[in-house]
DOKOLMI-547088 format. One record per atom (N, C-alpha, C, CB): residue in one letter; x, y, z. Coordinates in steps of 0.05 Angstrom, whole numbers, padded with zeros to 5 digits, always signed. Glycine has a CB too. Layout:
BEGIN
aXYZ;...
This chain:
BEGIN
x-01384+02114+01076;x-01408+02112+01093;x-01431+02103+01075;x-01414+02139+01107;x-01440+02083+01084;x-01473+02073+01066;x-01485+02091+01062;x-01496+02055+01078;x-01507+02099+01042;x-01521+02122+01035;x-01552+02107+01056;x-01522+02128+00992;x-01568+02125+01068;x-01582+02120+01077;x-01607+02105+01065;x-01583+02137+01086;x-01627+02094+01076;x-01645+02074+01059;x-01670+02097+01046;x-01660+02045+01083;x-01676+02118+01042;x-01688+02142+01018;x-01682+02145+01008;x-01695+02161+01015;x-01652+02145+01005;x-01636+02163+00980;x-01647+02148+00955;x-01596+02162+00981;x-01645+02126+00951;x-01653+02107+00923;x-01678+02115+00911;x-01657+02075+00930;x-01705+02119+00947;x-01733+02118+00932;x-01736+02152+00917;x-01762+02111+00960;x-01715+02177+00935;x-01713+02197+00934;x-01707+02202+00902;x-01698+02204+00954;x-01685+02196+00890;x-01673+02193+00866;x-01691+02185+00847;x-01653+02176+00868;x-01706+02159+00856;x-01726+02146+00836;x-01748+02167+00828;x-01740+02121+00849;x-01752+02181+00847;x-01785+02207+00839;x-01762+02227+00834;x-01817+02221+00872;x-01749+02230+00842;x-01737+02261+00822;x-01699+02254+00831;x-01755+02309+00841;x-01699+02254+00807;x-01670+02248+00797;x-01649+02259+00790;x-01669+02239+00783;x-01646+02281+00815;x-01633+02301+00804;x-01620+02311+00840;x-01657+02325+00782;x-01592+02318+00835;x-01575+02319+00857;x-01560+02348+00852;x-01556+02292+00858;x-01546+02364+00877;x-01539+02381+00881;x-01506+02385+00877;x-01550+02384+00900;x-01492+02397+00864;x-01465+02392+00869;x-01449+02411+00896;x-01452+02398+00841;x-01443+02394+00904;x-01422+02403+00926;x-01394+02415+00932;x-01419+02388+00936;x-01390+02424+00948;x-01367+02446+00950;x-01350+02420+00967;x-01375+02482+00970;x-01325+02394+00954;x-01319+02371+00968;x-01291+02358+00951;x-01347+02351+00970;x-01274+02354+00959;x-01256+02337+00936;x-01265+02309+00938;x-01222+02337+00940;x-01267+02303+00919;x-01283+02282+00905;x-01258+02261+00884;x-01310+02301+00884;x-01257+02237+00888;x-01245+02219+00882;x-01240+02222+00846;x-01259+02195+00894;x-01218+02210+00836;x-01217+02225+00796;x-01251+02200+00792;x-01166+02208+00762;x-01252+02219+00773;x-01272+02219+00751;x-01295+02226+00772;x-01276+02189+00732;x-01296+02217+00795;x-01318+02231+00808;x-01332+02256+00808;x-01313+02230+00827;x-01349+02277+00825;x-01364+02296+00830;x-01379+02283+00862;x-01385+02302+00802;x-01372+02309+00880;x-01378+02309+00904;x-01415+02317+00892;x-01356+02331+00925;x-01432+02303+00912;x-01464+02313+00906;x-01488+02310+00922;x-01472+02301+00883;x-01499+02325+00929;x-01521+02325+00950;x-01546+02319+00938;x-01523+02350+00966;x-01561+02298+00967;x-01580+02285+00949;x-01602+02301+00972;x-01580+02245+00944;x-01627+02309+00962;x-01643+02318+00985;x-01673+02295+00985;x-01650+02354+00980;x-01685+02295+01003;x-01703+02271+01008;x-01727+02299+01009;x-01695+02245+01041;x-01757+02275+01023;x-01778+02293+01022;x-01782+02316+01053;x-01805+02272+01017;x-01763+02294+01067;x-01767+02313+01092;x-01742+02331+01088;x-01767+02295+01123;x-01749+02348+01114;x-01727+02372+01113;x-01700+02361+01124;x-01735+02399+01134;x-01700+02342+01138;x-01676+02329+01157;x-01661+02312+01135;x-01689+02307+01185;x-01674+02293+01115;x-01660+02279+01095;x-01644+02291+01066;x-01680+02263+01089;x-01615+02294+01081;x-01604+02308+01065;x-01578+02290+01068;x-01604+02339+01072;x-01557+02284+01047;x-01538+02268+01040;x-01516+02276+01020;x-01551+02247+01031;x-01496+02270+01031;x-01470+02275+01013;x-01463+02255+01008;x-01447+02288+01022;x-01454+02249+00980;x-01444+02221+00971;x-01421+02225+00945;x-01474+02201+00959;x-01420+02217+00927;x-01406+02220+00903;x-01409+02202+00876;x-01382+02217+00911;x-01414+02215+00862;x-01418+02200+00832;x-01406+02208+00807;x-01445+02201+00825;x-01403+02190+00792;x-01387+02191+00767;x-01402+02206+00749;x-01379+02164+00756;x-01372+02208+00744;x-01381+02233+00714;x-01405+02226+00690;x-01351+02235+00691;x-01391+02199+00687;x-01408+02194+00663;x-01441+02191+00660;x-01399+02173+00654;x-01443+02189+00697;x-01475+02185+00707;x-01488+02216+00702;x-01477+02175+00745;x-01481+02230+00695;x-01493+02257+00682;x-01509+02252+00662;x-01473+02276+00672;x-01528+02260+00664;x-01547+02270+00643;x-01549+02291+00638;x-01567+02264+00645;x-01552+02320+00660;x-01554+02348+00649;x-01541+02361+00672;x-01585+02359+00641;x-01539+02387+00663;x-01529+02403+00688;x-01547+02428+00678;x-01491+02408+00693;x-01558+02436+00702;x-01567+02462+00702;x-01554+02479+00719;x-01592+02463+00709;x-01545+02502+00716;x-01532+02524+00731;x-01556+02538+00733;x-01506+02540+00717;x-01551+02549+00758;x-01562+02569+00781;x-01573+02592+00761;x-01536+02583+00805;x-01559+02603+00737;x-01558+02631+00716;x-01579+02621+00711;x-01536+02638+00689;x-01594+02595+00693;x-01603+02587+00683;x-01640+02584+00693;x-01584+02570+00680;x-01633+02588+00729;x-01666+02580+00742;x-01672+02605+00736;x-01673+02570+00776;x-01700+02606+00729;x-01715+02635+00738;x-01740+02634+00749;x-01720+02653+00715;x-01751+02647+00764;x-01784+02645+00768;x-01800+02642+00749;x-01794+02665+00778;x-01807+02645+00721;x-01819+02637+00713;x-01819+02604+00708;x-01819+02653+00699;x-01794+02586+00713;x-01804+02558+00707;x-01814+02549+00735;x-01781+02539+00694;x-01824+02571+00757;x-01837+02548+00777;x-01863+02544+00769;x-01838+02554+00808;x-01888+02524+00777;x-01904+02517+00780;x-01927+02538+00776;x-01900+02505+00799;x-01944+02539+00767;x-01963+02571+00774;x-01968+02568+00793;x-01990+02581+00762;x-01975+02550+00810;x-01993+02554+00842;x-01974+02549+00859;x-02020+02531+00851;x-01945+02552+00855;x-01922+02558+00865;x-01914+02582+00868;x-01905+02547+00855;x-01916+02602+00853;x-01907+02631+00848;x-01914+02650+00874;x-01924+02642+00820;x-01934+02644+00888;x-01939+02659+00910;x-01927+02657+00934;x-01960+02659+00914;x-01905+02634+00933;x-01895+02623+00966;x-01874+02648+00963;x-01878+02582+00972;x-01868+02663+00987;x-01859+02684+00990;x-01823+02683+00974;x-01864+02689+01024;x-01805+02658+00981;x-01792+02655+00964;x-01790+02656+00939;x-01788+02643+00968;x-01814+02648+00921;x-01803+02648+00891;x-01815+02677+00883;x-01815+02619+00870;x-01831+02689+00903;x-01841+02717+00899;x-01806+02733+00896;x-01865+02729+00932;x-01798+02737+00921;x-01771+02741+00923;x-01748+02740+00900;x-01767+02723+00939;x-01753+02715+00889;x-01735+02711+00858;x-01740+02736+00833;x-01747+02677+00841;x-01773+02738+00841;x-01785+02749+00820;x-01773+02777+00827;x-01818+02745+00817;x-01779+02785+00849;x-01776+02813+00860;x-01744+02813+00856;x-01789+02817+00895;x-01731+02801+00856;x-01693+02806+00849;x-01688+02804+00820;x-01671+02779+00863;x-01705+02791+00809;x-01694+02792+00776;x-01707+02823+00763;x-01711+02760+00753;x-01721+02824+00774;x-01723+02856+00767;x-01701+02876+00773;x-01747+02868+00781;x-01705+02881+00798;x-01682+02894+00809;x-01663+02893+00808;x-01680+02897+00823;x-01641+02870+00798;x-01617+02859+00791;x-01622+02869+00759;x-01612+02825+00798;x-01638+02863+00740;x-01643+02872+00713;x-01632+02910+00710;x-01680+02866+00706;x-01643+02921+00732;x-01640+02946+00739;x-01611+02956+00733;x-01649+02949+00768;x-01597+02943+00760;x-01570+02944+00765;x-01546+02924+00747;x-01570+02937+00795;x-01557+02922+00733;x-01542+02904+00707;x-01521+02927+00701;x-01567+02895+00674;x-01521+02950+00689;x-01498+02965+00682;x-01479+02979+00707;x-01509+02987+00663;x-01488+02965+00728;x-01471+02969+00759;x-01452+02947+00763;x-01493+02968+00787;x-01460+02930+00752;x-01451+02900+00760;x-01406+02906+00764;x-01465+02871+00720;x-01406+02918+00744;x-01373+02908+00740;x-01359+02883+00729;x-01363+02906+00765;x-01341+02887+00733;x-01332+02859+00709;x-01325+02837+00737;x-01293+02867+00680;x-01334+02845+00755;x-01333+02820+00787;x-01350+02803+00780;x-01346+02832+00822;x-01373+02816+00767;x-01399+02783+00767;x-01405+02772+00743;x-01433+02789+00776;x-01406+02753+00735;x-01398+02739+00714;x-01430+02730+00705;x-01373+02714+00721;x-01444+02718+00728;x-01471+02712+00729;x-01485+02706+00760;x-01473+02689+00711;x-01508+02703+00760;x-01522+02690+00778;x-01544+02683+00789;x-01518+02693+00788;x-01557+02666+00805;x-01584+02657+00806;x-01589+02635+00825;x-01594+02650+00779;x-01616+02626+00833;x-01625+02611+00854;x-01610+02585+00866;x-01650+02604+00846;x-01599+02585+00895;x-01600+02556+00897;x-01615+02545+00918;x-01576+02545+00898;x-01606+02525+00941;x-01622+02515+00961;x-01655+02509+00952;x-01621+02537+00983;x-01667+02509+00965;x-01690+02507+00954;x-01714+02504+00930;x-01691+02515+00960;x-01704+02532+00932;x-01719+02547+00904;x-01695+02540+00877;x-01724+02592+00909;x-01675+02529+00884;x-01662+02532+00855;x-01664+02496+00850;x-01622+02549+00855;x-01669+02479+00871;x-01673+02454+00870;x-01694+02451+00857;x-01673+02441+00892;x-01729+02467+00865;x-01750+02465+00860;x-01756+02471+00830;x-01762+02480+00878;x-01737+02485+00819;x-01739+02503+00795;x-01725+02478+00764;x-01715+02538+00804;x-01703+02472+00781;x-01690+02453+00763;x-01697+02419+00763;x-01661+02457+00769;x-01712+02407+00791;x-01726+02385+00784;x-01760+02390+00793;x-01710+02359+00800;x-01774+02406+00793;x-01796+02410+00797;x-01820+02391+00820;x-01799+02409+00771;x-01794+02389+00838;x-01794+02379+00866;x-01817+02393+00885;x-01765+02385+00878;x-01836+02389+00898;x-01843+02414+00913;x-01829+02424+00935;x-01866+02411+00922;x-01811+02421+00942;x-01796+02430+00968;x-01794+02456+00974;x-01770+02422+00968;x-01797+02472+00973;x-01795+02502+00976;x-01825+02503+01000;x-01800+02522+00938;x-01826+02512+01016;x-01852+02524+01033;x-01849+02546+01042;x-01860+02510+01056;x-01877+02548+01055;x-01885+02591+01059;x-01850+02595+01073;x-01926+02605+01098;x-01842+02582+01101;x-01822+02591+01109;x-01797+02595+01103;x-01822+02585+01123;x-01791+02580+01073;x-01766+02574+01050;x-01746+02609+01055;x-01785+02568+01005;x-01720+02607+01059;x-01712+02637+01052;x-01706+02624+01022;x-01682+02656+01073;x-01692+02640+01004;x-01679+02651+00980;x-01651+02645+00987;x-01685+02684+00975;x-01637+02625+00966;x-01613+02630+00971;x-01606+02625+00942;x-01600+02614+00995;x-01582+02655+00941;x-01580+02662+00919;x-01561+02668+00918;x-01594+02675+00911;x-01536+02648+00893;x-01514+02654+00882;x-01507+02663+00863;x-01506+02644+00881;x-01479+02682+00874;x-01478+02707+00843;x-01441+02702+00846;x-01495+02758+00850;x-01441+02698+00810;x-01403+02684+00809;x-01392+02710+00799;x-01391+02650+00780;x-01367+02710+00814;x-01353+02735+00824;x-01322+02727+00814;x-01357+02740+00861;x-01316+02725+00787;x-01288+02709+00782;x-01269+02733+00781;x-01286+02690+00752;x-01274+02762+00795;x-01262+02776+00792;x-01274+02790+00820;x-01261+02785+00765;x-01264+02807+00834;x-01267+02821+00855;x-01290+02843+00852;x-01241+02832+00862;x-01305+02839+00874;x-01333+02851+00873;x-01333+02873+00893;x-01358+02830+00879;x-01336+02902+00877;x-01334+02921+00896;x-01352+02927+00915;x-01331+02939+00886;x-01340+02934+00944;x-01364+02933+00965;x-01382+02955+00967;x-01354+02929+00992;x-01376+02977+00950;x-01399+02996+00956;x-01415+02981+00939;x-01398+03030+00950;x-01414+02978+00918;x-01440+02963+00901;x-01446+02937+00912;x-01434+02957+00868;x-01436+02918+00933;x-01440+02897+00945;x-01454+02909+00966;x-01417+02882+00951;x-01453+02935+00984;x-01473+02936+01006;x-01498+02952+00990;x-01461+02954+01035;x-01502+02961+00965;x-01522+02967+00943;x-01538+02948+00944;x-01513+02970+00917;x-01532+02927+00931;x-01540+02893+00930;x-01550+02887+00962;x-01506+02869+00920;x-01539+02881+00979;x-01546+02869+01002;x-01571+02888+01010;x-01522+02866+01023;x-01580+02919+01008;x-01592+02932+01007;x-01610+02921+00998;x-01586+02948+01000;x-01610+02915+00971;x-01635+02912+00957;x-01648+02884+00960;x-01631+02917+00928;x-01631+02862+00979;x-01645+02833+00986;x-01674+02846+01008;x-01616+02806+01008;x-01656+02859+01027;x-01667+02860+01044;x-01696+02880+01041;x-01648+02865+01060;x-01707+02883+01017;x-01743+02897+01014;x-01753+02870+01003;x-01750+02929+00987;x-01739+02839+00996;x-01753+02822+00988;x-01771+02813+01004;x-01741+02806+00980;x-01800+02802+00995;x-01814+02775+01014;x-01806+02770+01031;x-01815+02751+01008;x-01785+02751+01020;x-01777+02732+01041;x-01748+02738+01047;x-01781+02702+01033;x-01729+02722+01068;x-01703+02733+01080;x-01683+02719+01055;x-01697+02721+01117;x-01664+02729+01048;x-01651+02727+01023;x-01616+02719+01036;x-01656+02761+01003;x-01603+02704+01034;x-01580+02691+01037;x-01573+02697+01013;x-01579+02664+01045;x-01550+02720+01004;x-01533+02713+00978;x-01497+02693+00988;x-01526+02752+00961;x-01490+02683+00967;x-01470+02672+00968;x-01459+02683+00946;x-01471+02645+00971;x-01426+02691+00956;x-01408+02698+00935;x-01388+02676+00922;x-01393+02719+00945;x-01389+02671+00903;x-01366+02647+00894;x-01349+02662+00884;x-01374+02621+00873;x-01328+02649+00884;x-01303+02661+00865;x-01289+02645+00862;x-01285+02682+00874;x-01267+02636+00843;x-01264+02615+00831;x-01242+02595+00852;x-01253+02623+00800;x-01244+02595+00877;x-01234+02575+00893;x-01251+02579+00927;x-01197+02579+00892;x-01273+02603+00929;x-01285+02589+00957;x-01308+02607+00947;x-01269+02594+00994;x-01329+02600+00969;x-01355+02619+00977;x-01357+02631+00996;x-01376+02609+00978;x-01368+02658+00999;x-01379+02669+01030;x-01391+02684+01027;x-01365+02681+01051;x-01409+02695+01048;x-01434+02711+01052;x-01422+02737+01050;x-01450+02706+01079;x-01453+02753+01018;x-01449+02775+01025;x-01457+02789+01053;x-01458+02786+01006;x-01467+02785+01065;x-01479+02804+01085;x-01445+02804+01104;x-01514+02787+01105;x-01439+02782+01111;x-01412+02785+01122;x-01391+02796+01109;x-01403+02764+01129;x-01385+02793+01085;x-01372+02816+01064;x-01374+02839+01073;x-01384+02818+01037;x-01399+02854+01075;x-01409+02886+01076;x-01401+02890+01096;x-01437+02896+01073;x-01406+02873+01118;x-01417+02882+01150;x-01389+02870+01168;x-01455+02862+01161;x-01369+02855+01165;x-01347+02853+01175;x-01334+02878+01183;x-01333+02839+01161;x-01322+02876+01208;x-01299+02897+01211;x-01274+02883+01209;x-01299+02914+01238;x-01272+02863+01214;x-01254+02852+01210;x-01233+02840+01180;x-01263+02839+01224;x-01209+02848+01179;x-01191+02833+01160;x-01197+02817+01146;x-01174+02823+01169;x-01209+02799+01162;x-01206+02766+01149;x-01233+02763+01150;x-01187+02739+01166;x-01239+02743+01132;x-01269+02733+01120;x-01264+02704+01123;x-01277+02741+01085;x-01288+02692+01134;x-01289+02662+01138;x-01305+02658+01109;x-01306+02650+01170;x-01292+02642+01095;x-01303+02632+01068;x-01300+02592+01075;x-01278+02648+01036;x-01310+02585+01049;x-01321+02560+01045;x-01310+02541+01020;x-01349+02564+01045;x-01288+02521+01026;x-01266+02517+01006;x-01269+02486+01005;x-01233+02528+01015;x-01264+02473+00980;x-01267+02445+00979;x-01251+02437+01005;x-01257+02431+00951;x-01241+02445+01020;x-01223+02428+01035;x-01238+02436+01068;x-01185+02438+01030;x-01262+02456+01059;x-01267+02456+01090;x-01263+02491+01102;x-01239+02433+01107;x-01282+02497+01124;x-01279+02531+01125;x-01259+02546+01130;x-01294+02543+01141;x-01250+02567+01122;x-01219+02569+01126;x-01220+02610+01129;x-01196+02550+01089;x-01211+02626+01145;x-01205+02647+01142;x-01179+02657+01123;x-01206+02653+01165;x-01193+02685+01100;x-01175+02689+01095;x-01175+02726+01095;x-01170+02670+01073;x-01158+02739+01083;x-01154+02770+01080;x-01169+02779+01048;x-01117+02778+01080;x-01170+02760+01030;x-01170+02762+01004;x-01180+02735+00988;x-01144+02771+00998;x-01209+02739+00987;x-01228+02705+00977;x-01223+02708+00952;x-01268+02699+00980;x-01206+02721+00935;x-01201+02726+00906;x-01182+02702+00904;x-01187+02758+00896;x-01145+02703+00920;x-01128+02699+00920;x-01130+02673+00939;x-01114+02720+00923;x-01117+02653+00923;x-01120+02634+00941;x-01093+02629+00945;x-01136+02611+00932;x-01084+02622+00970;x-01057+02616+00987;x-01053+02583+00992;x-01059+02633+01020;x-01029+02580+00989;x-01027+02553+00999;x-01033+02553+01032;x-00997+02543+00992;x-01034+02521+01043;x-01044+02515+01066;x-01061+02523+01074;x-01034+02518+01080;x-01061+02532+01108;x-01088+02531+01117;x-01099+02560+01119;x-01091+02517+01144;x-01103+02573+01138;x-01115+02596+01147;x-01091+02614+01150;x-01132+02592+01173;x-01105+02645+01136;x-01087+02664+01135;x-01076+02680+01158;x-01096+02678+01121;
């Protein structure tokens, strides 16, 4: 599919793209490009060697936003979780490996984009290459919810993503997670199964 006619001018003022959860052609990387409006958003794919840097999510913090940025209720939010996550650091378990801002505030942070506004939630990934226990996962989801602003965590684990709040708050077996191949229910987002849905 043609990439739409912003993506180029988008790229040209800030040059810096999202990686995606997509199988992506060899040497490629699946990657999202975001524009100035909220609607201009794009999946495309680019080669490896077109890298210049990668910043991981661990890596954003509230202090590299903007100073007259710091007050939009989102990056308040970041601030208000790196504390409180600092807290619960010897809670963690050997489930979380690391984690930190994306969507918005983790775009804004790593190309110094202004995109983030008063109504921005927080979306915030924490890598889980080992199984994350749920009493200390409804601890965590606890503690989003006294932030600013409304807080989306995402759990990765080393073959899909899904929401803690649906983690905690399921009664159900199976968890709808988020897999290069597309959303897929399973019993166990640790273990990955051949084919489709469990």
């Amino acid at each position: 599919m043609a990439e739409p006619a912003w993506v180029g001018p988008a790229l040209e003022t800030y040059p810096w793209v999202v990686a995606r959860r997509a199988i992506a052609p060899e040497d490629r990387i699946a990657v999202g490009v975001r524009g100035q409006e909220r609607h201009q958003r794009w999946g495309g794919f680019m080669r490896k060697d077109q890298i210049v840097k990668v910043v991981a999510p661990s890596q954003l913090r509230s202090d590299l936003a903007n100073t007259v940025r710091r007050g939009l209720p989102a990056m308040q939010s970041l601030r208000f979780l790196e504390i409180e996550l600092a807290l619960l650091s010897n809670d963690w378990g050997p489930g979380v490996s690391d984690w930190g801002p994306g969507g918005s505030v983790g775009y804004e942070l790593a190309s110094h984009a202004p995109v983030v506004t008063p109504e921005s939630d927080l979306d915030l990934i924490i890598c889980a290459p080992a199984r994350l226990d749920r009493e200390f996962a409804q601890h965590l989801l606890m503690k989003t919810t006294l932030a600013p602003a409304k807080v989306d965590v995402r759990i990765e684990t080393p073959w899909c993503g899904f929401s803690l709040e649906e983690y905690v708050r399921s009664t159900s077996e199976r968890l709808l997670v988020r897999t290069a191949t597309g959303p897929r229910l399973t019993t166990d987002p640790w273990i990955q199964s051949a084919g489709g849905n469990e």
